[in-house]
C-alpha positions as CSV (number, residue, x, y, z in Angstrom):
1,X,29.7,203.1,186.8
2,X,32.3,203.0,184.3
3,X,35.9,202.9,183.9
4,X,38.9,203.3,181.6
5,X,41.1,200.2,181.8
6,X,44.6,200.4,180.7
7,X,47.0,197.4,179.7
8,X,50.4,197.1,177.7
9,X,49.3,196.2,174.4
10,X,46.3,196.8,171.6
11,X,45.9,192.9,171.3
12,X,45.3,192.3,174.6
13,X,42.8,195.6,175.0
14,X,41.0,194.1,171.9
15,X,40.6,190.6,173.9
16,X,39.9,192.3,177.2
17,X,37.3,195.3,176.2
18,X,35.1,192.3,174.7
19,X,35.2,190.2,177.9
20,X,34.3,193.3,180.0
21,X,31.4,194.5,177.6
22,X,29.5,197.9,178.3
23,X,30.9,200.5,180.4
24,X,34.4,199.3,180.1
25,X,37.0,201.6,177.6
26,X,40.2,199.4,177.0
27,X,42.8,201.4,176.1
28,X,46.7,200.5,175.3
29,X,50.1,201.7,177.2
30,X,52.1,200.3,174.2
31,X,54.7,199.4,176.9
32,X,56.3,201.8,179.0
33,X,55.1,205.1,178.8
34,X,58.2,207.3,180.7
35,X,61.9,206.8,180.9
36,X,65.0,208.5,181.4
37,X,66.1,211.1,179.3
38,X,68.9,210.4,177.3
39,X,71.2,212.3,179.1
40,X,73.5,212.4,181.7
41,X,71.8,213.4,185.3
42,X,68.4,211.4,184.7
43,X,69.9,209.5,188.1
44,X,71.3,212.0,190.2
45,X,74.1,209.7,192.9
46,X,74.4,213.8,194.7
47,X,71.0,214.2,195.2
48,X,70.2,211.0,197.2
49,X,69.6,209.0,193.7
50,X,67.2,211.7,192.9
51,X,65.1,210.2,189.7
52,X,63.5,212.2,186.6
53,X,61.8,210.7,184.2
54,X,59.9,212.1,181.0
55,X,57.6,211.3,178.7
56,X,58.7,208.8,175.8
57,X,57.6,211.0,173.0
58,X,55.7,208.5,171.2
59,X,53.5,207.8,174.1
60,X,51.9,211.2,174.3
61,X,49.3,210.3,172.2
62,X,48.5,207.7,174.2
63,X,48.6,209.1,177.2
64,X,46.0,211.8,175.9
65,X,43.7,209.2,174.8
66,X,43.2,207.5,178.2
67,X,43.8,211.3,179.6
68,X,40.7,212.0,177.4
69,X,38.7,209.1,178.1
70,X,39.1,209.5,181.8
71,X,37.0,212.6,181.6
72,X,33.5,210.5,180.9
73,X,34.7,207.7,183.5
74,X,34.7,207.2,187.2
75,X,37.3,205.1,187.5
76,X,41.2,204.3,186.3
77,X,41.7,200.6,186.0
78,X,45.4,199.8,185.8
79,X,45.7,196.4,184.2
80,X,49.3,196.2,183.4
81,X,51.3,192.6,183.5
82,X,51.6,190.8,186.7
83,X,55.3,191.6,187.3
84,X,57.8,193.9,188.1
85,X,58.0,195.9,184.8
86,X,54.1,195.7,184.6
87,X,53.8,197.6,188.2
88,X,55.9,200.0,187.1
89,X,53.9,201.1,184.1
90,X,51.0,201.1,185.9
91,X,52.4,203.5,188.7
92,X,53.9,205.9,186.1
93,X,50.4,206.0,184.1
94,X,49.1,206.4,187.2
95,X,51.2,209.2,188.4
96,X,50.8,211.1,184.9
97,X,47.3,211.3,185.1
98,X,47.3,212.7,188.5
99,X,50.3,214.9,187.6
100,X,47.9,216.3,184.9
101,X,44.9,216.2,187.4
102,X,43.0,213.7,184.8
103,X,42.5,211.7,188.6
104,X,40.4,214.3,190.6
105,X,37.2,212.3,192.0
106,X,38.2,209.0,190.5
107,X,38.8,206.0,192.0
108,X,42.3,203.6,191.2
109,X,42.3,200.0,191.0
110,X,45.1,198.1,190.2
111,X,44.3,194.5,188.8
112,X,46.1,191.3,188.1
113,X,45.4,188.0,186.1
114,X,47.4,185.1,184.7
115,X,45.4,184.5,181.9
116,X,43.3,186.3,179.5
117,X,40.4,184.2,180.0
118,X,36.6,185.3,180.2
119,X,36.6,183.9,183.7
120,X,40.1,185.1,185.1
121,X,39.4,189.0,183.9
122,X,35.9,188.5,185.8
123,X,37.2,187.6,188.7
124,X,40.5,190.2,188.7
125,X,38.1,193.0,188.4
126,X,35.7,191.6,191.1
127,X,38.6,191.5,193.2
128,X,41.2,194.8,193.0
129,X,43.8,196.1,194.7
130,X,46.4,198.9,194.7
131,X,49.8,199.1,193.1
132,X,52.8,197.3,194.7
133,X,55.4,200.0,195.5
134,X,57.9,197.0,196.4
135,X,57.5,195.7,192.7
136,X,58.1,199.7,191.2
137,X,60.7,200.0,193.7
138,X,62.7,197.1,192.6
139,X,61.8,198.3,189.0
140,X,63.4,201.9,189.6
141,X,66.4,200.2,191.8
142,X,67.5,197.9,188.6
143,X,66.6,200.8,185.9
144,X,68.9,203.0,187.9
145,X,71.7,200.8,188.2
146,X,71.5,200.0,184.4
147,X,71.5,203.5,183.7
148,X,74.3,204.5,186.1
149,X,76.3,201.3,184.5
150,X,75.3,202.3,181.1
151,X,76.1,206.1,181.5
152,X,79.0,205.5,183.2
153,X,81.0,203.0,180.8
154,X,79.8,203.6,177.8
155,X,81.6,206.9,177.3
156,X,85.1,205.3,178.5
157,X,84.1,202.6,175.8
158,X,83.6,205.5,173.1
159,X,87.0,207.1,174.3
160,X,89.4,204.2,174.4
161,X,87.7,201.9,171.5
162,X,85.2,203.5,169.0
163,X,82.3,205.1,169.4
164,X,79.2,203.5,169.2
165,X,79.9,201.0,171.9
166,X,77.6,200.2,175.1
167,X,78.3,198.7,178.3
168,X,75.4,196.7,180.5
169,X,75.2,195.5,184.2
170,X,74.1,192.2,182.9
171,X,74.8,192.4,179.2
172,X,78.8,192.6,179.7
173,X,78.6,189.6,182.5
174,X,77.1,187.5,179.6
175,X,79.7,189.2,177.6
176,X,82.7,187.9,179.5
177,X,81.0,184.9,180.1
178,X,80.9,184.1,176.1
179,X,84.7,185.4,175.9
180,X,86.2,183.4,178.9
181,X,84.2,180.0,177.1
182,X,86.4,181.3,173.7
183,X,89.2,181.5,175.5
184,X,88.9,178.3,177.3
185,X,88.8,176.0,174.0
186,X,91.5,178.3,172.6
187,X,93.9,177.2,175.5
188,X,92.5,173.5,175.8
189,X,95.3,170.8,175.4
190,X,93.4,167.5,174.7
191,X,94.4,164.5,176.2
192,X,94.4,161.1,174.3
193,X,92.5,157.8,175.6
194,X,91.6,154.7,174.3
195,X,88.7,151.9,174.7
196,X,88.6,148.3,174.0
197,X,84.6,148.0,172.2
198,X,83.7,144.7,172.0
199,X,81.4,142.8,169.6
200,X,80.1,139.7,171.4
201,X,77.8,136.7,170.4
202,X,75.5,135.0,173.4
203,X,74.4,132.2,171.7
204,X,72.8,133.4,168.4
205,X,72.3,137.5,169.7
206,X,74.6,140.0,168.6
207,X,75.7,142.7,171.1
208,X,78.3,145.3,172.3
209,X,80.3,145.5,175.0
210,X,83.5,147.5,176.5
211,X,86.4,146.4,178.6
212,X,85.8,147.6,182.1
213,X,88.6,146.1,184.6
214,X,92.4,144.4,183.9
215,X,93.2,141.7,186.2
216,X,90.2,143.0,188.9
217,X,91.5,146.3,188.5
218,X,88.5,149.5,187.2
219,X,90.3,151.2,184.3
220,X,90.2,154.5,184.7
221,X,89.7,157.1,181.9
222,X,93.3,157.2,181.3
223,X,94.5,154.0,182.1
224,X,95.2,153.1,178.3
225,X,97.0,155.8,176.4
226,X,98.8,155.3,173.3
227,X,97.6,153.3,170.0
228,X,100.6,150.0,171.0
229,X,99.4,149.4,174.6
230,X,95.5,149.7,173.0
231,X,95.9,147.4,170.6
232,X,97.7,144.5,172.6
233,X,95.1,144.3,175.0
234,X,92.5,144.0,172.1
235,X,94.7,141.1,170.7
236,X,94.5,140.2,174.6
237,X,90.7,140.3,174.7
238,X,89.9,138.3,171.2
239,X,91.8,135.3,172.6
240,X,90.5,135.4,175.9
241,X,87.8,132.7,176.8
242,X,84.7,134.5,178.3
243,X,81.5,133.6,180.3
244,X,78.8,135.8,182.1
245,X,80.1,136.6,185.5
246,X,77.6,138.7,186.6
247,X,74.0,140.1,186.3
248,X,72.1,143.3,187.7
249,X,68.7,144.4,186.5
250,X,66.6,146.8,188.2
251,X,63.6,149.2,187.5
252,X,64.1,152.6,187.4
253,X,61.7,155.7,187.6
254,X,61.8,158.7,185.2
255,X,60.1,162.0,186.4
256,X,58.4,164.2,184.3
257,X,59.9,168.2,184.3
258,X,57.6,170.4,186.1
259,X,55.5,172.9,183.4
260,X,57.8,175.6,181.8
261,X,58.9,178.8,183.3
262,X,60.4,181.6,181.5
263,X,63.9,180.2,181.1
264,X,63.1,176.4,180.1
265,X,60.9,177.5,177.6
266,X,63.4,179.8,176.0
267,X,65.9,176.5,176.6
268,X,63.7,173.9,175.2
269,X,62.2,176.3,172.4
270,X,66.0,176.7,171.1
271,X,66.9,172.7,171.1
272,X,63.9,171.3,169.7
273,X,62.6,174.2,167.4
274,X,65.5,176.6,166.7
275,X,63.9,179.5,167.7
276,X,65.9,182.4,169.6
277,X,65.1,183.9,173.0
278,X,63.2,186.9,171.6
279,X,61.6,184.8,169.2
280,X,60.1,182.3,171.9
281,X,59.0,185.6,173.9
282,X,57.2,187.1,170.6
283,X,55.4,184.1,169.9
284,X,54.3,183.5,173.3
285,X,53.4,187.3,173.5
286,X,50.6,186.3,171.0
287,X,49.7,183.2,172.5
288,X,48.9,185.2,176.0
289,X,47.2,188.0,174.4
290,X,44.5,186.3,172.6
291,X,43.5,184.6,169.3
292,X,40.4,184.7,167.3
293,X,38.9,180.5,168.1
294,X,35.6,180.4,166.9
295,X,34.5,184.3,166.3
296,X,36.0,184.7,170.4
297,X,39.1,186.3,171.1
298,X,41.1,183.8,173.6
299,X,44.1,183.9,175.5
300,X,45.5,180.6,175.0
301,X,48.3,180.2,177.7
302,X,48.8,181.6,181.1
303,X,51.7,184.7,181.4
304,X,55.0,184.0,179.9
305,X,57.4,185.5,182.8
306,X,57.4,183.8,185.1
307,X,59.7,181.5,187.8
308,X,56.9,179.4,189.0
309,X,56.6,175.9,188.5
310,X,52.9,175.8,190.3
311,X,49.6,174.9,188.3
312,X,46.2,176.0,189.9
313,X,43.8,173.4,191.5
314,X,41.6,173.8,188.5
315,X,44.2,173.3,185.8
316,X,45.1,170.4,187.7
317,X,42.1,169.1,187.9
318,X,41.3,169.6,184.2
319,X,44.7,168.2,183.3
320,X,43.9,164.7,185.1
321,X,40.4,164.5,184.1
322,X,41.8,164.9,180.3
323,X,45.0,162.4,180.9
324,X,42.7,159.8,182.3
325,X,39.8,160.5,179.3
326,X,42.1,160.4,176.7
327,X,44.9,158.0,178.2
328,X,43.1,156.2,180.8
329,X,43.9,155.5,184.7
330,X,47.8,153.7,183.9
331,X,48.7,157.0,183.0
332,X,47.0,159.0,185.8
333,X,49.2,159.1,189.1
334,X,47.1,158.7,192.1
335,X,48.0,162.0,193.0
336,X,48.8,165.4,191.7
337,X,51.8,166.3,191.2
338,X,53.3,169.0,192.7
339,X,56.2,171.3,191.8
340,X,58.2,173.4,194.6
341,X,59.8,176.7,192.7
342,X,63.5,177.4,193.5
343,X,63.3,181.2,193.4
344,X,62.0,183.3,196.4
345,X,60.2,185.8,194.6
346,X,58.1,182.9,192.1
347,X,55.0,184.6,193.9
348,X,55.5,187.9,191.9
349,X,54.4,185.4,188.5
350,X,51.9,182.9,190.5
351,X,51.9,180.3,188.1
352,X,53.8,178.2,185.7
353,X,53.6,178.4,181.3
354,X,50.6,176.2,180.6
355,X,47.3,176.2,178.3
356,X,44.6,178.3,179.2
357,X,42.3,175.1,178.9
358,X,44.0,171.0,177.7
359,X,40.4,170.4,175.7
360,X,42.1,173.1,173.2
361,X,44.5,170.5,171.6
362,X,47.2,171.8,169.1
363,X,45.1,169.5,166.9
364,X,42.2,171.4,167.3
365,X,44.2,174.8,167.1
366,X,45.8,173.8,163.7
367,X,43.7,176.4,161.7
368,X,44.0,179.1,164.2
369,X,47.5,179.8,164.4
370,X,50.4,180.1,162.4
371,X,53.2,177.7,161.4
372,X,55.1,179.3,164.6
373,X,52.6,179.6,167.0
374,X,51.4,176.2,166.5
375,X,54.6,174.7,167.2
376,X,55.4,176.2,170.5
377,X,51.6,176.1,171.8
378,X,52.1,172.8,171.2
379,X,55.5,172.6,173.7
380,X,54.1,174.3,175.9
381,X,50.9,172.2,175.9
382,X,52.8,168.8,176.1
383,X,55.4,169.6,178.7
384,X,52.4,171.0,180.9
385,X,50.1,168.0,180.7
386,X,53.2,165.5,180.6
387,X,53.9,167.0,183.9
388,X,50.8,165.5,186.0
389,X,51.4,162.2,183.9
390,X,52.8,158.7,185.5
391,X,56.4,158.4,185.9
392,X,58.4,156.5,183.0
393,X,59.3,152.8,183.9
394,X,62.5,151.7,182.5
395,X,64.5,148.1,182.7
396,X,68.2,148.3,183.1
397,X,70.5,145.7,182.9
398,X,74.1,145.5,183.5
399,X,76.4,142.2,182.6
400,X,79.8,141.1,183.4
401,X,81.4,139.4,181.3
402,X,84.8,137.7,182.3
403,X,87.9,135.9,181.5
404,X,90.8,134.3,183.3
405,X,91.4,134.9,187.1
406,X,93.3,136.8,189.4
407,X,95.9,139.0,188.0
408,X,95.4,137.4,184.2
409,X,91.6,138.7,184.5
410,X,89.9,141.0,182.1
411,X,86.2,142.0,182.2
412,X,84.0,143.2,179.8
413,X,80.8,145.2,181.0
414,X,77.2,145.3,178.7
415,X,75.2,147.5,179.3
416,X,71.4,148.0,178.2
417,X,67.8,149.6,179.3
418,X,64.5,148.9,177.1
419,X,61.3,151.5,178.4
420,X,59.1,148.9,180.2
421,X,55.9,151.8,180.6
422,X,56.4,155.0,178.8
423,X,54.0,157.1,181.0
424,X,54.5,160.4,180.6
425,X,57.2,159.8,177.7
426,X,54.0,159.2,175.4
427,X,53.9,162.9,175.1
428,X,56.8,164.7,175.9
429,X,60.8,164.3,176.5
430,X,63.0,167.2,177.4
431,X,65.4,168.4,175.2
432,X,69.7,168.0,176.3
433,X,71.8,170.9,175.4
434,X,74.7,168.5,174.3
435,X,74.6,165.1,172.2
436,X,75.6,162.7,174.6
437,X,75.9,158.6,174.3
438,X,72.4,157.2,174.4
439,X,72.0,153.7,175.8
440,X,68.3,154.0,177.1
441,X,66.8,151.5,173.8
442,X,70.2,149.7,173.5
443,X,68.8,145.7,173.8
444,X,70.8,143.0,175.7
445,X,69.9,139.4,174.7
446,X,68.4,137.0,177.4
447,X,71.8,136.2,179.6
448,X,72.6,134.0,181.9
449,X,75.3,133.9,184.4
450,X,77.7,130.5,183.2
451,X,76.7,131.2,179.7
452,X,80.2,131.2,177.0
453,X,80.3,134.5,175.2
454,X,82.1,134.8,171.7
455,X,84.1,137.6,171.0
456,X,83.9,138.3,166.9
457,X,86.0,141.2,167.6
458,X,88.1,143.6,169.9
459,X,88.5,147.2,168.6
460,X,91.0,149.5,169.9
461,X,89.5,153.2,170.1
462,X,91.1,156.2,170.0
463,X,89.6,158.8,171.6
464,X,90.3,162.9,172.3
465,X,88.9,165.1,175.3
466,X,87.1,168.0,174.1
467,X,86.9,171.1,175.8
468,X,83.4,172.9,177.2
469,X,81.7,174.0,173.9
470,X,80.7,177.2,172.8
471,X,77.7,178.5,174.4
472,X,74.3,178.1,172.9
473,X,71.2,180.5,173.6
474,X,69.9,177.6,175.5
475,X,72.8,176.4,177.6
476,X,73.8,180.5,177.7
477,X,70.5,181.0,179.5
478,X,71.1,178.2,181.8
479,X,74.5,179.9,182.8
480,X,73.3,182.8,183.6
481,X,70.0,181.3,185.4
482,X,72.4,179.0,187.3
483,X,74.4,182.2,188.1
484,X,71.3,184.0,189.6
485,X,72.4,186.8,186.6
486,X,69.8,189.1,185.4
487,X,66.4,188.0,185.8
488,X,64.2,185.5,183.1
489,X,62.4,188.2,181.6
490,X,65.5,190.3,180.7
491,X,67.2,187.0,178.7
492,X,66.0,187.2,175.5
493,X,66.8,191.0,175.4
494,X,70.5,190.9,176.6
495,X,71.0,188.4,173.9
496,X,69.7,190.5,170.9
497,X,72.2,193.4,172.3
498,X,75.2,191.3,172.3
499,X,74.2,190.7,168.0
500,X,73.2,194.0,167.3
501,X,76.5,195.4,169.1
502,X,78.3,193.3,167.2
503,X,79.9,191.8,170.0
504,X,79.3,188.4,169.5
505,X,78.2,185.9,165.5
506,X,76.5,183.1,165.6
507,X,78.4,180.3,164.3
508,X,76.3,176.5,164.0
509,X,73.9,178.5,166.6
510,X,76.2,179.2,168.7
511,X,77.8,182.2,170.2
512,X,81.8,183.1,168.7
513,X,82.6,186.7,170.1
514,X,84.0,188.8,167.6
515,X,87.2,191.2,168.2
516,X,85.6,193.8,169.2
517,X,83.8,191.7,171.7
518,X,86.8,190.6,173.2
519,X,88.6,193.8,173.4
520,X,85.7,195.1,175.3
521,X,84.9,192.4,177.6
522,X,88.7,192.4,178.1
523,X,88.8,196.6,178.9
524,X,86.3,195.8,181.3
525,X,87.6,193.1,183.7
526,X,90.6,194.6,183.7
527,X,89.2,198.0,185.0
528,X,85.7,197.1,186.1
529,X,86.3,193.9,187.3
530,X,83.1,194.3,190.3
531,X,80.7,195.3,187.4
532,X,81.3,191.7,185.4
533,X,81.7,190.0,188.2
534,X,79.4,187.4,187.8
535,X,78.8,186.7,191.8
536,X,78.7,190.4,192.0
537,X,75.9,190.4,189.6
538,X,73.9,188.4,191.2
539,X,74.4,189.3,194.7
540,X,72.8,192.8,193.7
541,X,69.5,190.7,191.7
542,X,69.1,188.8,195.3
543,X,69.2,192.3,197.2
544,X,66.5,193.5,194.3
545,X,64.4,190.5,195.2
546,X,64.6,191.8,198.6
547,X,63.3,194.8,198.0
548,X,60.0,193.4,195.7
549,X,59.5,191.4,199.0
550,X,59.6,194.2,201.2
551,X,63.0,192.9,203.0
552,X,64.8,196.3,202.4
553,X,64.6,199.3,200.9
554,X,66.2,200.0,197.6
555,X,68.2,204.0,198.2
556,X,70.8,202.3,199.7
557,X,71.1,199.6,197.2
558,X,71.9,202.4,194.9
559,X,74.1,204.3,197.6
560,X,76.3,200.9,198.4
561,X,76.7,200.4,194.6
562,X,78.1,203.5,193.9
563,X,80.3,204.4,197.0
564,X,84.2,204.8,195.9
């Protein structure tokens, strides 16, 4: 027997064709290998959403080579990726070679696998099936409503601003998103506040605190205002005569994040390495594809689309045999852990972003890969493992501080938190999209309640509110995640269009739009204001889900979208 495999890309063939070994030919797609013509009527809305599609002209060649290669073979092997856009390339290589007759006699198999592993390609080709026609349908649903968006607005664009301009289904939702954030700050009237901060003495330790309630009374955010009242009631404070009223500590738990998926790579891989959403994607391309360890070719982490947060048994169990090897049992939780997926569809991906194998260290990988590879295999390799480690113990304390009763009250609150057992903190925090007030390692001395607290001084603060800030790749992603817009996969490449259109700079890494980004987004929510919707965005990606799952079919997606 023998048969012509075909995947997406000549790095992962290379890997691939030396796992399989004799009688196997591994041959590259490069990607899609049809789409619509560039011209109006490649969707036809009069002819029931009638599709045509023809051959990109740089993929003839390689369409003749496994064309060519099918002749000496029994079998075509279609071993695309494992989601949506990976079914459809292997349904239209499919349909091209029977189109050209190159399938008379042979036998189709579709397979699937997470991870470029020895053992995972084994056991995809000892178990086949046939190509998902939910999957390609949801595929030809969304490519159709792009183009129909695309084809539709684009040319109004060109007419009423300047040519060159494009309009997306999900490109001009993130568009309008950026625009209404601009327009936000522009129109943002800040508000002044003040705080009383305290520096206070209990017995020979130093340590902060801030005035929390006036004569029993909570201040609110507002409740001082101007620089006079602020200042009186810090004269107030630094005569008062206080003692420790009050003390709470308790033990909190920290969780570790479940294992990356698509999105919270992209996120984390733009706070803590500056990369951009392509970037991540290019980079982790590699990683999945394979890498030359030791003479071998190896995929080093599992697919990179994804929206499932589930591990398999066995990387579980490897993970927990390594923690407890390496960290010993404290660190180990009696069970796994396991991580429930938001999204309906995470079955299309089956598992979450994680190493191929934990013994490959990024220690151990250091003279393998590059400066950039090194750095995210190592995220990717600490936020898995840090997943099935022990929770993080942490001691809070909270002391109120008091002087005077009644109505002539004033209290001062201290706060503090030291990590009592780091568990899986050892290895791996997760990034925050904003700077925010950090008083996790902020030390309170040993108090008592009774005890006579100094105040060496009482500082009036003044203090601004700021409006939402601009929109980073990472907390842009989040949006549009936490909007069900577009799908992970898509992300990285909506992005890049919005700076190659011009519609958008980057300004201290985040996203300013330009004019003619506004002028645009502006055109179209005042004349299209379904199509950048955001809720009418992702209403259609949950009916697209539907259709992958076999809920619906997708014609009258198309049909509803387009009635008058």
């Amino acid at each position: 027997m023998s048969a012509v495999v075909v995947v997406e890309s000549p790095a992962k063939a290379k890997t691939i064709e030396k796992y399989l070994g004799k009688g196997y030919k591994v041959l590259a797609s490069y990607g899609h290998v049809r789409a619509f013509p560039k011209k109006d009527g490649s969707v036809d809305p009069d002819n029931d959403f009638e599709i045509k599609y023809q051959v990109i002209e740089d993929k003839k060649k390689r369409l003749s080579d496994i064309e060519k290669a099918l002749k000496k073979a029994d079998m075509l092997i279609l071993a695309s990726d494992l989601d949506r856009e990976g079914e459809a390339i292997a349904w239209h290589v499919a349909e091209v070679m029977r189109e050209r007759g190159a399938l008379k006699d042979k036998q189709v198999q579709r397979i699937t696998f997470n991870e470029i592993t020895k053992k995972a390609i084994t056991e995809a080709v000892a178990h086949p099936s046939e190509v998902d026609m939910k999957l390609v349908d949801a595929q030809q649903a969304r490519s159709a409503l792009d183009y129909l968006v695309g084809f539709t607005l684009s040319p109004l664009l060109w007419r009423k601003i300047r040519s060159g301009l494009s309009a997306g289904r999900v490109q001009s939702v993130a568009l309008r998103l950026i625009c209404e954030r601009e327009q936000h700050i522009r129109e943002f009237k800040p508000k002044e506040f003040w705080t009383i901060d305290t520096e206070c003495m209990g017995g020979d330790a130093a340590f902060q605190a801030q005035l929390y309630a006036d004569g029993g009374q909570k201040l609110s955010k507002f409740a001082i205002t101007d620089g006079v009242n602020a200042k009186l009631m810090a004269r107030k404070v630094e005569s008062g005569s206080f003692r420790v009223a009050d003390i709470e500590k308790k033990q909190s738990k920290q969780q570790p994040s479940p294992p990356f998926i698509t999105t919270t790579l992209q996120m984390d891989a733009s706070r803590k390495l500056g990369f951009t959403a392509r970037k991540t994607m290019q980079v982790a391309q590699k990683l999945y594809e394979g890498i030359d360890v030791d003479g071998e070719p190896v995929g080093l982490i599992t697919y990179m689309r994804t929206d499932s947060v589930s591990l398999s048994e066995d990387a579980v169990s490897e993970m927990r045999d390594f923690i407890g090897r390496q960290y010993g049992d404290a660190y180990l939780p009696d069970a796994p852990r396991r991580f429930k997926s938001k999204s309906k569809n995470a079955q299309e991906a089956h598992e979450a972003i994680r190493p191929t194998s934990v013994e490959r260290t990024p220690d151990s990988m250091k003279n393998v890969l590059d400066a950039d590879g090194l750095r995210l295999y190592k995220l990717i390799w600490k936020r898995a493992l840090a997943s099935q480690m022990a929770v993080a113990l942490l001691d809070q304390v909270r002391a109120d501080i008091e002087s005077g009763e009644g109505d002539n009250s004033l209290t001062l609150r201290a706060t503090g938190s030291t990590l009592a057992f780091a568990g899986f903190r050892t290895l791996y925090i997760e990034g925050t999209d904003e700077p925010a007030r950090d008083d996790s390692e902020r030390m309170l001395p040993t108090l008592q309640v009774g005890d006579v607290i100094a105040i060496k001084e009482a500082s009036a603060k003044q203090h601004f509110t700021e409006p939402k800030p601009r929109f980073s790749e990472a907390t842009l992603v989040k949006e549009l995640e936490a909007n069900g817009i577009g799908r992970p996969s898509t992300y990285a490449s909506i992005l890049n269009v919005l700076r190659e259109r011009a519609y958008v700079e980057m300004e201290k890494k985040r996203f300013v739009p330009t004019d003619t980004g506004d002028i645009v987004s502006g055109f179209l929510t005042k004349y299209f204001t379904d199509i950048v919707e955001p809720g009418f965005t992702a209403e259609i990606e949950d009916k697209l889900d539907a259709v992958a799952r076999g809920e619906c079919e997708w014609k009258p997606i198309l049909r509803e979208f387009w009635k008058p």
